[in-house]
MARTIBA-74957 format. One record per residue (C-alpha): residue in one letter; y negated, z, x. Coordinates in steps of 0.001 Angstrom, whole numbers, plus 500000, padded with zeros to 6 digits. Layout:
N
{r = a, north = Y, up = Z, east = X}
...
END
This chain:
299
{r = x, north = 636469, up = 277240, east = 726449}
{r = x, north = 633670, up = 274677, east = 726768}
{r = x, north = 633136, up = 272719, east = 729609}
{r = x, north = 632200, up = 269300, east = 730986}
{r = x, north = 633856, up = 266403, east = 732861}
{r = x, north = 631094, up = 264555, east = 734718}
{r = x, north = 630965, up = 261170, east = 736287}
{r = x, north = 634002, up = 260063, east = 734494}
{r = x, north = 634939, up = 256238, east = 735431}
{r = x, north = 637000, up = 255530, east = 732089}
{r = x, north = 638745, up = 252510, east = 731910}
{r = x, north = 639046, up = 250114, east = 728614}
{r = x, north = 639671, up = 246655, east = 728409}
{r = x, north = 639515, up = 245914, east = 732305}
{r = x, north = 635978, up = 247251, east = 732622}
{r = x, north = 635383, up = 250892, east = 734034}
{r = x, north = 632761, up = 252531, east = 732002}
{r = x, north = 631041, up = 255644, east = 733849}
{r = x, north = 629837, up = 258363, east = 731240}
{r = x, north = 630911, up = 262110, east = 730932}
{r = x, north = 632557, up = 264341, east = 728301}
{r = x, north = 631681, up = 267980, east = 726409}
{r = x, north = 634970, up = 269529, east = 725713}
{r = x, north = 635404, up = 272258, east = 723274}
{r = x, north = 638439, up = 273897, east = 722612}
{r = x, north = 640646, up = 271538, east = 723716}
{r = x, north = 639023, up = 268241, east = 722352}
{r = x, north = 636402, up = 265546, east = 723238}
{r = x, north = 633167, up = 267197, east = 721442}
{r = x, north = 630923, up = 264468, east = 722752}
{r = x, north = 630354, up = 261159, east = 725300}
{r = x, north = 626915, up = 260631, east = 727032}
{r = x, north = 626083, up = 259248, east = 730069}
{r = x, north = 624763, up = 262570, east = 731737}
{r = x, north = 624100, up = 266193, east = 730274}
{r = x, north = 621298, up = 267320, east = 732112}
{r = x, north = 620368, up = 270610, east = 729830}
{r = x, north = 623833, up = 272144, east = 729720}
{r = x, north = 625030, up = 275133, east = 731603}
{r = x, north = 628593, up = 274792, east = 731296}
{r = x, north = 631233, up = 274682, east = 733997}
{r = x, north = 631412, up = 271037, east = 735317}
{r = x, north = 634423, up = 269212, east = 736581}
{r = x, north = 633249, up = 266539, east = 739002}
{r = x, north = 635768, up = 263254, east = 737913}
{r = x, north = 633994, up = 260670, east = 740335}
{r = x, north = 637202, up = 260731, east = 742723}
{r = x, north = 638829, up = 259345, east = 739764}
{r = x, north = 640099, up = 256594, east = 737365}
{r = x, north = 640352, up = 258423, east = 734068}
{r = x, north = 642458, up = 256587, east = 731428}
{r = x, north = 644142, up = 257912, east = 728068}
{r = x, north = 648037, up = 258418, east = 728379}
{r = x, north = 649849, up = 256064, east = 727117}
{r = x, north = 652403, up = 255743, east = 724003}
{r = x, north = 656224, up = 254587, east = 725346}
{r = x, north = 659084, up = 252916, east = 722691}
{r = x, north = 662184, up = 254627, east = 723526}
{r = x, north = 663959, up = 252826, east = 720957}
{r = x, north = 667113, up = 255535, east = 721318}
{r = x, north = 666752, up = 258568, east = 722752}
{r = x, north = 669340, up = 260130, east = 724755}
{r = x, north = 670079, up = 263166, east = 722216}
{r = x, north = 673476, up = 264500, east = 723472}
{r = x, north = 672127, up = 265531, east = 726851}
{r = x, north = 672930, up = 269108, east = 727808}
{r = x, north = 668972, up = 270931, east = 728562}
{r = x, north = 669073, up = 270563, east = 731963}
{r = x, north = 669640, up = 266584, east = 731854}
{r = x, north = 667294, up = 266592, east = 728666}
{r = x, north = 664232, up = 267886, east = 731529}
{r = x, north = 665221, up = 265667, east = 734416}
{r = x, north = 664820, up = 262909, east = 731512}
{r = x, north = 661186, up = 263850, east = 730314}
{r = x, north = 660387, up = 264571, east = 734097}
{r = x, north = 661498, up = 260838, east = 735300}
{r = x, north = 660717, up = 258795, east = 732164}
{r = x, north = 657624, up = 260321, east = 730908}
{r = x, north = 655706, up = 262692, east = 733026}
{r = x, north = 655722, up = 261076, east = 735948}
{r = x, north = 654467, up = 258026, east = 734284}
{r = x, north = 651738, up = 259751, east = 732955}
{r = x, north = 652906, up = 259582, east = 729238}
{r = x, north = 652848, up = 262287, east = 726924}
{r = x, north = 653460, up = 260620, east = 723603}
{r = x, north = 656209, up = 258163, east = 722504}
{r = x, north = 657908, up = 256671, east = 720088}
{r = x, north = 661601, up = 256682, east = 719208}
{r = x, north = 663619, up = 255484, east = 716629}
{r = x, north = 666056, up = 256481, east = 713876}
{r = x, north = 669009, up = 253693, east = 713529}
{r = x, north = 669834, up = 254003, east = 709814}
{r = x, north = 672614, up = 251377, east = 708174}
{r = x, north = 672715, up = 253171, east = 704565}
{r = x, north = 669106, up = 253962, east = 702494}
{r = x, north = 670838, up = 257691, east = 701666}
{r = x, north = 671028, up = 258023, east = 705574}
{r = x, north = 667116, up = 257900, east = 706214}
{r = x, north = 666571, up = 261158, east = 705648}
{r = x, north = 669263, up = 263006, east = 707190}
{r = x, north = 668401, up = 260530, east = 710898}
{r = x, north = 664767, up = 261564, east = 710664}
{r = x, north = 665699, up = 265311, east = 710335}
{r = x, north = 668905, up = 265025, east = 713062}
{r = x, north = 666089, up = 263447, east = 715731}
{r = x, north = 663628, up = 266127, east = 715022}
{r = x, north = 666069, up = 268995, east = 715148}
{r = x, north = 666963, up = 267717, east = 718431}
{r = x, north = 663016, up = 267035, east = 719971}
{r = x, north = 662085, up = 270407, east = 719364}
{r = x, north = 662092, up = 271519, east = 723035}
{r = x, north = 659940, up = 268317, east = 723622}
{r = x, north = 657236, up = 268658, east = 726083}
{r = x, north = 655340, up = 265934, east = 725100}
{r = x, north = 654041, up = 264331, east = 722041}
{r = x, north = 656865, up = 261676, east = 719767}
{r = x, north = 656516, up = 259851, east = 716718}
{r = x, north = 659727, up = 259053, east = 714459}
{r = x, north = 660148, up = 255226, east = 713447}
{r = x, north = 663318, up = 253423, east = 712400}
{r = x, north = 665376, up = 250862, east = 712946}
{r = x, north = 667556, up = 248691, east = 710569}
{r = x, north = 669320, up = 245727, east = 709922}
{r = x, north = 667633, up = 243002, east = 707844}
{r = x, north = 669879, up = 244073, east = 704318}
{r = x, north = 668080, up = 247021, east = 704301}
{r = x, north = 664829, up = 245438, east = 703876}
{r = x, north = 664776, up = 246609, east = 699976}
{r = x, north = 661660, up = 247392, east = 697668}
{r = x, north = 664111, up = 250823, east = 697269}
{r = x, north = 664521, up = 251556, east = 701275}
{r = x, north = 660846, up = 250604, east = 701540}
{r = x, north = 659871, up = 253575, east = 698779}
{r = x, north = 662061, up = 255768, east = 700508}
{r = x, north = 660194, up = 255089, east = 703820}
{r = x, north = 656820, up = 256082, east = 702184}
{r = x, north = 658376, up = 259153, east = 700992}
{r = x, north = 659328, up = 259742, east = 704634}
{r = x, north = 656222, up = 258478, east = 706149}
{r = x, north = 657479, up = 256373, east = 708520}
{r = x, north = 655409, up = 254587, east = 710306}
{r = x, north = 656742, up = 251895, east = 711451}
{r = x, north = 659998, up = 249986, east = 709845}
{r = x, north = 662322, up = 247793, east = 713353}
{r = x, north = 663994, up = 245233, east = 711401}
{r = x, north = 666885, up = 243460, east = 713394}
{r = x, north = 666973, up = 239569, east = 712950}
{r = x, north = 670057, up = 237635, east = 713723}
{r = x, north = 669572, up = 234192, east = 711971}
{r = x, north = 666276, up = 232872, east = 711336}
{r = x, north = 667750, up = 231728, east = 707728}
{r = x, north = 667478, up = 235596, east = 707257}
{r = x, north = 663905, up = 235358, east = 706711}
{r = x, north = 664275, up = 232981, east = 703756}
{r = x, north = 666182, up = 235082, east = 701593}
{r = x, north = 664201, up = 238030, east = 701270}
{r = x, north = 661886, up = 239050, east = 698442}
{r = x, north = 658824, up = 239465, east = 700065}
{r = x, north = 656914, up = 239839, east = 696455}
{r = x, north = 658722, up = 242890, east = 696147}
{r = x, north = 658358, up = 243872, east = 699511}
{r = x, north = 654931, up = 243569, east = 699705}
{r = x, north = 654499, up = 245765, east = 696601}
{r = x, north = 657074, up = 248663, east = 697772}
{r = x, north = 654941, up = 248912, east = 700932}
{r = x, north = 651838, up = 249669, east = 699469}
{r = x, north = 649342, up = 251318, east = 699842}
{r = x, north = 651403, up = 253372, east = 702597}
{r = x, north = 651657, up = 249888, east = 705096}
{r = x, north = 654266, up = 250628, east = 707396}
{r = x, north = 653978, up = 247669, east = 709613}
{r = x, north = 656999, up = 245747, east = 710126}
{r = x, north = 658140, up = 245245, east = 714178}
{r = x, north = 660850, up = 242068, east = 715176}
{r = x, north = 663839, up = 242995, east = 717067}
{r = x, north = 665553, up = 239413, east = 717824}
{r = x, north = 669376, up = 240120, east = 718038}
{r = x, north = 670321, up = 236752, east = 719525}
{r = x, north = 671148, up = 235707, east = 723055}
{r = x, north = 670307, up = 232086, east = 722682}
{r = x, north = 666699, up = 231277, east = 723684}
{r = x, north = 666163, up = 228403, east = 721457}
{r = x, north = 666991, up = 230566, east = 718117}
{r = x, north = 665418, up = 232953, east = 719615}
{r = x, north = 661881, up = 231131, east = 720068}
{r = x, north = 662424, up = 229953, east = 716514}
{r = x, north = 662761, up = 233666, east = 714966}
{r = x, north = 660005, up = 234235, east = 716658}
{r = x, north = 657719, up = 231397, east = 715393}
{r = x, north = 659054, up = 232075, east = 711786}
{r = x, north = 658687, up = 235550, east = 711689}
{r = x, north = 655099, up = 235185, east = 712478}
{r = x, north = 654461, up = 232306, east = 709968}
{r = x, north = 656336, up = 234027, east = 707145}
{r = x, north = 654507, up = 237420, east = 707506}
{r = x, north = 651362, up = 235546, east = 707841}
{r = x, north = 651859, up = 233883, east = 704616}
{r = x, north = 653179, up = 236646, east = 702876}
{r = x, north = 650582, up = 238946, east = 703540}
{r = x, north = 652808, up = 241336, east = 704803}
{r = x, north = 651775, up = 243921, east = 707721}
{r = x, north = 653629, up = 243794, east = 710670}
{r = x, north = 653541, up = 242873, east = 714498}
{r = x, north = 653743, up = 239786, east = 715618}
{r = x, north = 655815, up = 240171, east = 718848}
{r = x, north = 658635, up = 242680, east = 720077}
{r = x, north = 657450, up = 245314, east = 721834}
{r = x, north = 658890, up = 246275, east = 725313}
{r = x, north = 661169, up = 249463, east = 725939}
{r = x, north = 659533, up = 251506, east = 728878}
{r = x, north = 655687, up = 250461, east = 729055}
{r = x, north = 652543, up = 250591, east = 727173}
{r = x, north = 652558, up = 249769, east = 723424}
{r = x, north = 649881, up = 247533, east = 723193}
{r = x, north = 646468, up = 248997, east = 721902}
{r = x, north = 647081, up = 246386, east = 719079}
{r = x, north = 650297, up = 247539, east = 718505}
{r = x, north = 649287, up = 251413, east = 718091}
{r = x, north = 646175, up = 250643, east = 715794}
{r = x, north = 648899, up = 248941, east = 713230}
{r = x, north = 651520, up = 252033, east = 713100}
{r = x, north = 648652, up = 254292, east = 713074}
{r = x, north = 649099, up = 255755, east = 716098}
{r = x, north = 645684, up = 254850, east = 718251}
{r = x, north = 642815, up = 255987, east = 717406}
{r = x, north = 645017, up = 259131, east = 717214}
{r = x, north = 646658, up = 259268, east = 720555}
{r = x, north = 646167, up = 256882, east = 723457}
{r = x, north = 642922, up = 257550, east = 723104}
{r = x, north = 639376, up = 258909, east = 724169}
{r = x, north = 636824, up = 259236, east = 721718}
{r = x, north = 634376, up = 262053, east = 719753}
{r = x, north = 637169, up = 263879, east = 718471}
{r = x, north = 640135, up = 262889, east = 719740}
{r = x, north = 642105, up = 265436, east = 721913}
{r = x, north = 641955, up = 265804, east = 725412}
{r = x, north = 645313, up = 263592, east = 727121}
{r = x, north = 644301, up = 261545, east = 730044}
{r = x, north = 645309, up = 260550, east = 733502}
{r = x, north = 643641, up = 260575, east = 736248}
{r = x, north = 644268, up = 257828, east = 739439}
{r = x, north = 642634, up = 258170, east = 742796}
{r = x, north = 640100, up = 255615, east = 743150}
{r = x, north = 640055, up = 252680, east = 745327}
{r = x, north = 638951, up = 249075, east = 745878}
{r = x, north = 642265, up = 247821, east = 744308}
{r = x, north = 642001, up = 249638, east = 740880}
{r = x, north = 638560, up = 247885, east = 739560}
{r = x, north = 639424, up = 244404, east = 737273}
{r = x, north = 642524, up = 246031, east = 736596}
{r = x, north = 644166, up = 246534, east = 733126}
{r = x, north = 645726, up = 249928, east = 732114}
{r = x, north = 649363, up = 248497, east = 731676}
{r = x, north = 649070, up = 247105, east = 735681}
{r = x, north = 647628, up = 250512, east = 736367}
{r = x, north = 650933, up = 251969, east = 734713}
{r = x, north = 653304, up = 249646, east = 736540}
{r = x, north = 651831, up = 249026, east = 740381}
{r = x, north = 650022, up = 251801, east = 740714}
{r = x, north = 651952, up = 255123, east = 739960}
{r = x, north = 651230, up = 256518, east = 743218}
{r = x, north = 648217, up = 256899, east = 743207}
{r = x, north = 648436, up = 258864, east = 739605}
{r = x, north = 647607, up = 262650, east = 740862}
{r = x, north = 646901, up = 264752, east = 737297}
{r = x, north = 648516, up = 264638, east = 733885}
{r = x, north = 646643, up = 266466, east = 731069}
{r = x, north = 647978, up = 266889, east = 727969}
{r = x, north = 645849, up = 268306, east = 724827}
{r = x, north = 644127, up = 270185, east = 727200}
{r = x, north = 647062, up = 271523, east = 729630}
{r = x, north = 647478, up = 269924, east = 732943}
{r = x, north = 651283, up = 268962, east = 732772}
{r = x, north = 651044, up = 267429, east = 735978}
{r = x, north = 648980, up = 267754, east = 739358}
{r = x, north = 649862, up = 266089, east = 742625}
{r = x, north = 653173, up = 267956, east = 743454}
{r = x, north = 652495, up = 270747, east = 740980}
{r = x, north = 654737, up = 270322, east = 737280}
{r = x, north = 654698, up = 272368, east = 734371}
{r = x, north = 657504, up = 271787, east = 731918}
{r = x, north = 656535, up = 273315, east = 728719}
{r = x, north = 659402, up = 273329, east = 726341}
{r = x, north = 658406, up = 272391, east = 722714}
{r = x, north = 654792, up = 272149, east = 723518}
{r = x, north = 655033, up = 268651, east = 722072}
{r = x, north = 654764, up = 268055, east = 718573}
{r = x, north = 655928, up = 265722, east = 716108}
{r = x, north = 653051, up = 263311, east = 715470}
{r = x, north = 652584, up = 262231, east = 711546}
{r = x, north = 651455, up = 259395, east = 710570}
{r = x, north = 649023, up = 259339, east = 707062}
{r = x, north = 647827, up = 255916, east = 707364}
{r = x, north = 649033, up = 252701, east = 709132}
{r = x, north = 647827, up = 249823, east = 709321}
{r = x, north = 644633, up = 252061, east = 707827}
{r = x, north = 642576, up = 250231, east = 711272}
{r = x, north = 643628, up = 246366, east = 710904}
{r = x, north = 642056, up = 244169, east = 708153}
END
């Protein structure tokens, strides 16, 4: 089916950009300001705020829940949010257990509703040229690497590293396991200056359970332009807000945290999964999202 969303307000980067879309079978066919010559069905989005959904880290998720618990779960943490893609994580302690975590999480997010893309998360021993080939074999796309001790950094070979990791990229994300603030503040500053100078992709900062991933964030794993997004191509997931004089100079992570209620529809790849009241829970109508090329978006 081929239709058109007109008078769109999308917002970006704290501006709201007006402009309407040409969907075709499910996906963004085209943006223009206006088409005048068309004679499709319209959808009048002027009420609105249209934004992409966003990408969550759920950096464990809750796998031994029985069905019912499993939906109550999606419903509260994800739908309602607006999200319909996120990102979980396999804890592996052993390089021969990579494989066997990715495939245990999968088995148990087929019934997903929504969208979820498979990192993992280690301890800083496993950061080997051999795990790092074993995590281009399982295209992962992005590598949590807990940090304990700043000395930790010092003693790795990042030569080798760097060299395992190509031309796949997975960047490397912090996870600061320490409770005092000073070493904590230190890992950070080190981590940043190390990766820097080693050439070595990663993200600067640990990103937060339970909100956004920063656009920055998702261009370095790989996973915006291809979700979180709404371009020529892309498919059709978005939100829409009812407009008011609060939401204008607003940012889309603000929009996600003070303004829920006024979030009325929840499309996802071209279903509505949510509208006002209305909920459609769509067991294994999400998909596991692969990753071909991190980092392929960052210089």
């Amino acid at each position: 089916m081929t239709y058109i969303i007109e008078n769109a307000n999308i917002l970006q980067d704290r501006m709201i950009t007006k402009t309407s879309l040409l969907i075709a079978n499910g996906k963004i066919s085209s943006l223009k300001p206006v088409y005048k010559r068309y004679r499709f069905i319209r959808m009048n989005a002027a009420p609105y705020i249209m934004t992409p959904t966003p990408t969550l880290l759920l950096k464990e998720f809750p796998l031994h829940l029985s069905f019912q618990e499993t939906k109550a779960y999606f419903i509260e943490e994800f739908i309602l949010k607006g999200c319909t893609t996120f990102i979980t994580l396999a804890n592996v302690q052993q390089e021969q257990a990579l494989s066997k975590e990715i495939k245990r999480i999968k088995t148990r997010l087929l019934n997903s509703p929504i969208d979820y893309i498979i990192g993992v998360r280690i301890p800083v021993r496993l950061l080997t040229p051999s795990f790092l080939r074993s995590c281009k074999r399982e295209k992962v796309p992005a590598i949590f690497v807990e940090i304990k001790q700043v000395d930790e950094l010092y003693k790795l070979p990042w030569g080798w590293i760097r060299e395992a990791m190509f031309p796949f990229n997975s960047p490397l994300v912090p996870l600061f396991i320490n409770d005092d603030e000073r070493e904590k503040n230190q890992m950070k500053s080190e981590w940043r200056k190390v990766l820097v100078k080693e050439k070595i992709p990663s993200i600067n900062d640990e990103l937060a359970e339970n909100e956004p991933i920063p656009y920055s964030a998702l261009t370095k794993i790989g996973i915006y332009p291809k979700k979180s997004s709404l371009h020529q191509g892309s498919g059709l997931s978005y939100n829409f807000y009812l407009k008011s004089r609060e939401i204008r100079n607003i940012e889309e992570v603000e929009l996600f945290h003070y303004h829920r209620h006024m979030l009325v529809i929840t499309v996802h790849k071209g279903e509505v999964l949510r509208a006002n009241d209305y909920l459609d829970f769509r067991p294994g109508y999400g998909e596991h999202v692969k990753i071909n090329t991190p980092s392929f978006y960052t210089s």
